[in-house]
C-alpha positions in Angstrom: 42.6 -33.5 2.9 39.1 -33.9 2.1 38.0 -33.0 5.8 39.6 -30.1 5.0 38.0 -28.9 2.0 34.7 -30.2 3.3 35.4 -27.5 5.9 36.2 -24.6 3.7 33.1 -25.8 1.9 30.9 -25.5 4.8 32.3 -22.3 5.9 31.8 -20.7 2.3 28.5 -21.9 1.8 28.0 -20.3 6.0 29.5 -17.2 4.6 27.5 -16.6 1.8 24.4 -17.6 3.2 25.4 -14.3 6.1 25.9 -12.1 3.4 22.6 -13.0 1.8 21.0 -12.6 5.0 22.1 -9.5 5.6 21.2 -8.1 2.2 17.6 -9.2 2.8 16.1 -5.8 3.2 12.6 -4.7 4.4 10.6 -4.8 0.9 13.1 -7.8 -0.5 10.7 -10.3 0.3 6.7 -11.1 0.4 6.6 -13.1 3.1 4.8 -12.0 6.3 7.1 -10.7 8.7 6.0 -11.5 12.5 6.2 -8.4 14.7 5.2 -7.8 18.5 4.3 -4.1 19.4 2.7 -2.8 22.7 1.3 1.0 23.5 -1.3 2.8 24.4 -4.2 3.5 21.6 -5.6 6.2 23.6 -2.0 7.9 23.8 -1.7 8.2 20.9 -4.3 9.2 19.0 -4.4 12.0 21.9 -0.8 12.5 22.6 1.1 12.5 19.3 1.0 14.7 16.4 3.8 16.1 13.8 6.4 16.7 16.3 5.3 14.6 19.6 6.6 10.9 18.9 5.3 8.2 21.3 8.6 6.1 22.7 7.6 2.3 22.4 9.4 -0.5 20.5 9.2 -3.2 17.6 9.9 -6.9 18.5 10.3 -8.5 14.5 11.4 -11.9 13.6 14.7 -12.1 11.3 15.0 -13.8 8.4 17.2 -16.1 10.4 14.2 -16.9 12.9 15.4 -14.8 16.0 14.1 -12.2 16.9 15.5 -8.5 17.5 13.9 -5.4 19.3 14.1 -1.9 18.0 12.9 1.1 19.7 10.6 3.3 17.8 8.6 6.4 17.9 5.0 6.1 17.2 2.5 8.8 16.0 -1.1 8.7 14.5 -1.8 10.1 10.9 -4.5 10.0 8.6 -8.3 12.0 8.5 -11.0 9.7 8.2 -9.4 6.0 9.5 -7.8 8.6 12.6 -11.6 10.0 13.3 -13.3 6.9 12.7 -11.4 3.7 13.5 -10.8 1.7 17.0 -6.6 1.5 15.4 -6.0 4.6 13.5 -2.8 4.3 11.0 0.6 4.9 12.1 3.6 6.7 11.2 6.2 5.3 12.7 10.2 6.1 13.3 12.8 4.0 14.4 15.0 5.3 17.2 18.4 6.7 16.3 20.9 3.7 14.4 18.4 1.0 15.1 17.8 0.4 11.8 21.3 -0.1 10.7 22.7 -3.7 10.0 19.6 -5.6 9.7 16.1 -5.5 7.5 15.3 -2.1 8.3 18.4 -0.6 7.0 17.7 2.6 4.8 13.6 1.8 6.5 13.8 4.2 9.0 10.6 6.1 8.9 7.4 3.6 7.6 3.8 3.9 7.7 1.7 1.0 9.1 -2.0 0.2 8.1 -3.4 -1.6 11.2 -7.1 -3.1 10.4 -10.0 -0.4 11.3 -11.9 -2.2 13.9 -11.5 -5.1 16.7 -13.3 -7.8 15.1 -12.7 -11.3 13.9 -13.5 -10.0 9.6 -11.3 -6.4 10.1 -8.3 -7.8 9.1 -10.1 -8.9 5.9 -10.0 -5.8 4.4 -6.6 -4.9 5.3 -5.7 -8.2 2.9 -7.8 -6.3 0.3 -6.5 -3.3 0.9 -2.9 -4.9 0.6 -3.5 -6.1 -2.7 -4.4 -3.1 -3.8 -1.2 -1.6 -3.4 0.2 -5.7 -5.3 -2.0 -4.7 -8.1 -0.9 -1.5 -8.5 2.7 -2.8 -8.7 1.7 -4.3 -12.0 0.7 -1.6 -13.9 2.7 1.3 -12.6 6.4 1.5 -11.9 5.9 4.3 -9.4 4.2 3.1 -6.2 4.9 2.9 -3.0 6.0 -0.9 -1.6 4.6 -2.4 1.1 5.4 -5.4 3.4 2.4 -7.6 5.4 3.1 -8.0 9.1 1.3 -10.2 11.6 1.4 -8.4 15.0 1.2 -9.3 18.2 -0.3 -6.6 20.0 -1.0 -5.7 23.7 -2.8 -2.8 24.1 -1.4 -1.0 27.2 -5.2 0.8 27.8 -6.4 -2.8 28.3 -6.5 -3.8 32.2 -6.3 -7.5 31.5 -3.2 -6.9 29.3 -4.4 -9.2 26.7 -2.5 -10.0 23.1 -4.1 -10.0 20.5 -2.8 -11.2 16.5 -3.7 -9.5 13.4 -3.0 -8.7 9.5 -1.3 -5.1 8.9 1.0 -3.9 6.4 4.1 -1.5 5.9 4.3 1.2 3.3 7.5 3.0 2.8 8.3 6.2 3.1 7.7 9.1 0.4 11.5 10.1 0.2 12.1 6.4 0.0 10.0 6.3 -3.1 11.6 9.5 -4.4 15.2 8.3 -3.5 14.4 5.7 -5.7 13.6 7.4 -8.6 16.2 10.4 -8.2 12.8 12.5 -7.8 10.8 15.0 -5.3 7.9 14.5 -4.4 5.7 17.8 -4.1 4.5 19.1 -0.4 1.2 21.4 -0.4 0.9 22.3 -3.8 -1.9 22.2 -6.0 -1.3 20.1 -9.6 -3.3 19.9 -12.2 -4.6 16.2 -13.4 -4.0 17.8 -17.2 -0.6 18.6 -16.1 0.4 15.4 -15.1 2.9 13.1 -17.4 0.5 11.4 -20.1 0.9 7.9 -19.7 1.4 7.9 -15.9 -1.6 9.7 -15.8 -3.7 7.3 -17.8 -2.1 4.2 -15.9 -3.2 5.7 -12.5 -6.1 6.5 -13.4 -7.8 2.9 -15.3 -6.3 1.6 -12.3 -8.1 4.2 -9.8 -11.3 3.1 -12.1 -10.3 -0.9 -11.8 -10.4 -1.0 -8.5 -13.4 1.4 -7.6 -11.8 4.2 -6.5 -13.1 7.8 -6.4 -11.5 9.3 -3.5 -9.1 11.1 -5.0 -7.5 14.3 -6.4 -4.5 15.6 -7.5 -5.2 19.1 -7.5 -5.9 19.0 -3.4 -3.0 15.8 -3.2 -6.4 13.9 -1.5 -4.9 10.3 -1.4 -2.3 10.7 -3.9 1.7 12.0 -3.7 2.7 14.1 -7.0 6.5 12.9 -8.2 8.6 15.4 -9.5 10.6 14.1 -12.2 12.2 16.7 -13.5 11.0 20.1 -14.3 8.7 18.9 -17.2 7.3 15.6 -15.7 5.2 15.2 -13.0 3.8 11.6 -12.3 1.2 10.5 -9.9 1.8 8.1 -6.6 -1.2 6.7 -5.4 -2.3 5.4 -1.5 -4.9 4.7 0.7 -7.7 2.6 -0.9 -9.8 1.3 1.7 -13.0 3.5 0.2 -12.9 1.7 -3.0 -15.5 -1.4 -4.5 -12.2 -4.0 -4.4 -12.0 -3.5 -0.4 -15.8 -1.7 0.5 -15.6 -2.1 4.4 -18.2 -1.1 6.4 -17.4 2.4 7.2 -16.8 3.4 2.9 -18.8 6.4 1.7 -18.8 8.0 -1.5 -18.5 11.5 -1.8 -21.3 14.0 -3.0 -18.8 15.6 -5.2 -19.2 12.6 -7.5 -22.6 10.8 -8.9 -22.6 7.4 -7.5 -24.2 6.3 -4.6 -21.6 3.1 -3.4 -18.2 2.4 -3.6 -18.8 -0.4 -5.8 -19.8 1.7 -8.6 -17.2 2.2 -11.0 -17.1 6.2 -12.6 -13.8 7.3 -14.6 -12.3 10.5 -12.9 -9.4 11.0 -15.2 -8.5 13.5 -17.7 -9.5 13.0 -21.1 -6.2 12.1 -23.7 -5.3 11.1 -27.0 -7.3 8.6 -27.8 -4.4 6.2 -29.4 -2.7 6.9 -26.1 -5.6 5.4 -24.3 -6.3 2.5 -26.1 -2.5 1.8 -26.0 -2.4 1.5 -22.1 -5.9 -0.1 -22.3 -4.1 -2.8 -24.5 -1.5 -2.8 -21.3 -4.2 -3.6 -18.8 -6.0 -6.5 -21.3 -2.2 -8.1 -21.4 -1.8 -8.3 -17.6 -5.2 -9.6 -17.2 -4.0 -13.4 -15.7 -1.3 -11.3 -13.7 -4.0 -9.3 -11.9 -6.2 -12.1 -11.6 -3.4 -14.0 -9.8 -2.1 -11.3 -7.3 -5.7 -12.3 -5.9 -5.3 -15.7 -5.8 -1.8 -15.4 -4.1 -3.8 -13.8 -1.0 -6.5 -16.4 -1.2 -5.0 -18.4 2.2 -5.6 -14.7 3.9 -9.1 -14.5 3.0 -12.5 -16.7 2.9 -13.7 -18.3 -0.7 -16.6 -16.2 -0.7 -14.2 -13.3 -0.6 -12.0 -14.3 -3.4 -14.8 -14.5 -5.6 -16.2 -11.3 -5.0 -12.4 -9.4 -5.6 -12.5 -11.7 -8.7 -15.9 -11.0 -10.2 -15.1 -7.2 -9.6 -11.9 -7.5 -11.4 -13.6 -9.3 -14.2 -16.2 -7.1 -14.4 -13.5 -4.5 -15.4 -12.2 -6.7 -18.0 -15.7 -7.0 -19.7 -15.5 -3.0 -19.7 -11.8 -2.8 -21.5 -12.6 -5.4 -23.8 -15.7 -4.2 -25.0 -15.2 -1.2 -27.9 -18.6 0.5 -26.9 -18.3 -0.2 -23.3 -14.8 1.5 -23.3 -16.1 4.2 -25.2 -19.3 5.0 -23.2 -17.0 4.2 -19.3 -14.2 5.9 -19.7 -13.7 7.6 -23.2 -16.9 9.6 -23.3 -16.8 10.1 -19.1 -12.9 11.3 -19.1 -12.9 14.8 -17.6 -12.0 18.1 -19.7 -11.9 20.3 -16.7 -11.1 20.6 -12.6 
């Protein structure tokens, strides 16, 4: 009798521990999830565009350490990182039902950050980049989430067929993100920043101003989605952040259209509010202070000391800014905008 119930035991434990697996979606977890992927760069940045997909696939490890291949379609996307980098982004779609019954379920179309260039540091600043995104989750419920891979890549343009490993991350899709929230987002129109919901606004844009970020605008959707709400509220979805003073890779430029002269400069580009309604989600940044301070030190195995300590200084030197009254006032009250 009791070998008995040590079997039913053993196969309920089994059973729920299947059912948990398979619940494990894509975004469920923070681990890094090993991939192996193999195409031609030169394809396609040359081949592919909105409606020309590259066929290739996606070897990932499951959460119960096999591994399962899914064919994909592959297509580059981006401006500056598709002009300018060795690995320019990715949009990518998985084929037909492959993404049913396993981690990518309701995943289907994802965008994948690889690192800029070849070298040993690139990946470095895909970390930093990465956190970005983990900070952002802290202040703002509307973001897109992201997942870090480590790929094993093979390069199909390379005669000696050579693999190399390296950081990248996933970012979900923007129906995803608007699925989530019962929401639209807005294709090819022109929003005002003063038009934008209040606090959502003000959130985005201390956080835009956090982590050094100028390249940016609403108005032109340059490196941010608008979420329609409802008919009255429209609310801000930030991405991309590699030209900002937390990442600052090589290839970062500022733009003339604002007065600094490197990314590491910090300048305030939002819309001026009521003032109680600033200080209110200044008070929310001051209280998550340790959090954001620790997201860094959760990546701290991914990057070199030296690096840590420059992401942390620069965070700090943010927090000197929000908890000084004149500081506050001269950085971002006085600089907010009052016009396009």
């Amino acid at each position: 009798m009791k070998k008995f119930l040590s079997l039913i035991s053993c196969f309920i434990f089994i059973s729920f521990a299947a059912i948990a697996q398979q619940e494990e979606l894509l975004f469920d977890s923070e681990d890094i999830l090993e991939v192996s992927m193999k195409f031609s760069v030169k394809k396609l940045r040359n081949e592919t565009n909105d409606s020309t997909l590259l066929d290739s696939f996606l070897i990932y490890t499951t959460p119960a350490g096999t591994q399962d291949t899914l064919g994909v379609g592959l297509r580059v996307r981006g401006n500056f990182r598709r002009e300018n980098c060795f690995y320019p982004p990715v949009r990518m779609r998985l084929n037909k039902k492959e993404g049913k019954g396993n981690i990518f379920d309701g995943s289907r179309n994802l965008k994948i950050v690889f690192p800029c260039a070849t070298n040993n540091n690139a990946e470095t600043f895909i970390v930093k980049e990465y956190l970005c995104y983990q900070l952002y989750e802290e202040v703002s419920q509307y973001t897109f989430k992201t997942r870090m891979i480590r790929i094993n890549f093979q390069n199909e343009d390379d005669k000696k067929a050579r693999t190399e490993q390296f950081l990248a991350f996933l970012i979900e899709d923007d129906d995803k993100v608007a699925e989530r929230f019962d929401a639209e987002v807005l294709e090819n129109k022109k929003v005002a920043g003063t038009f934008l919901e209040d606090s959502a606004a003000v959130r985005h844009d201390l956080f835009q101003y956090m982590i050094g970020n100028t390249d940016w605008s609403s108005l032109y959707q340059h490196n941010m989605k608008i979420l329609k709400l409802d008919s009255k509220t429209a609310i801000p979805l930030a991405y991309d952040f590699d030209m900002t003073g937390m990442v600052k890779p090589p290839y970062a430029q500022v733009s003339s259209l604002v007065d600094i002269k490197d990314v590491s400069q910090r300048l305030y580009r939002g819309f001026c509010r009521d003032e109680e309604l600033m200080n209110a989600i200044r008070d929310e940044f001051l209280s998550k202070e340790q959090v954001l301070l620790d997201n860094i030190q959760q990546l701290a195995h991914l990057v070199s000391d030296q690096e840590v300590r420059n992401m942390t200084n620069y965070m700090e030197e943010f927090f000197d800014v929000m908890k000084d009254d004149r500081l506050f006032k001269i950085n971002i009250l006085s600089a907010c905008r009052t016009s396009e």
